[in-house]
C-alpha positions in Angstrom: 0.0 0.0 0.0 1.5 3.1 -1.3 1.3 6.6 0.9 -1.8 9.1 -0.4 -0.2 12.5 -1.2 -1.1 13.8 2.1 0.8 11.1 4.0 4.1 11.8 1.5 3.7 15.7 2.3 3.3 15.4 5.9 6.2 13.1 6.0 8.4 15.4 4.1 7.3 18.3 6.2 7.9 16.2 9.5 11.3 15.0 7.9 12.5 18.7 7.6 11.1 20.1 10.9 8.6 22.3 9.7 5.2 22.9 11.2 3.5 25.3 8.3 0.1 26.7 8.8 -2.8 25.1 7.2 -2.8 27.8 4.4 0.9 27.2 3.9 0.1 23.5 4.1 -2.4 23.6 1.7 0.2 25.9 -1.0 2.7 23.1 -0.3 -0.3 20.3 -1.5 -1.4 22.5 -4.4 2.7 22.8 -5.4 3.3 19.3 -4.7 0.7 18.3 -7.1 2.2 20.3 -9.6 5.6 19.5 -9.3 5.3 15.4 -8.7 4.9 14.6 -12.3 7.9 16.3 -13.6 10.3 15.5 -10.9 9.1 11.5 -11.4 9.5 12.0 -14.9 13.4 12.8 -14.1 13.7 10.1 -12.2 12.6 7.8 -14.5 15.3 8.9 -17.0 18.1 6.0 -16.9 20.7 8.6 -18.6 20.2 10.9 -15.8 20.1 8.4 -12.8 23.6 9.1 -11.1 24.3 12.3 -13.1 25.3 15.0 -11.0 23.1 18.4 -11.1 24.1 21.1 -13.1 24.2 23.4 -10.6 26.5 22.9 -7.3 27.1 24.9 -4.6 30.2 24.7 -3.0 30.5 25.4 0.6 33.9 26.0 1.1 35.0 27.6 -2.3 38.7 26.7 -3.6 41.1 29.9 -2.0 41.5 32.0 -5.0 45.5 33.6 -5.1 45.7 37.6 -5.3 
C-alpha cells in the first residue's frame, strides 16, 4: 500500500522540521501536485540516474590567489 499524497507531504514536512500553517500547508499540497509529475519523470530517466546536477554549490570555495 502506497502513501496518499497527504501522508508523503506530511512526511516530508515532518522530515525537515517544519510545522507550516494550514494555508501554507495547503500551498505546499497544491505545489506538490504540480511539481510530482515532472520530478518522477526525471527520475525515470536511466541517462540521468547518477548524473550530478548542473548546478553545485560549494561550501567552502577553492582559495582564489591575489
Amino acid at each position: 500500500m502506497s502513501p496518499t499524497q497527504s501522508e508523503t507531504i506530511d512526511a516530508m514536512l515532518a522530515a525537515a522540521g517544519l510545522d507550516p500553517s494550514p494555508a501554507e500547508r495547503e500551498t505546499i499540497a497544491e505545489m506538490y501536485a504540480i511539481f510530482k509529475p515532472g520530478i518522477d519523470a526525471l527520475h525515470a530517466m536511466p541517462e540521468a540516474r547518477y548524473e550530478v546536477p548542473a548546478l553545485i554549490f560549494h561550501a567552502d570555495p577553492p582559495l582564489q590567489e591575489w
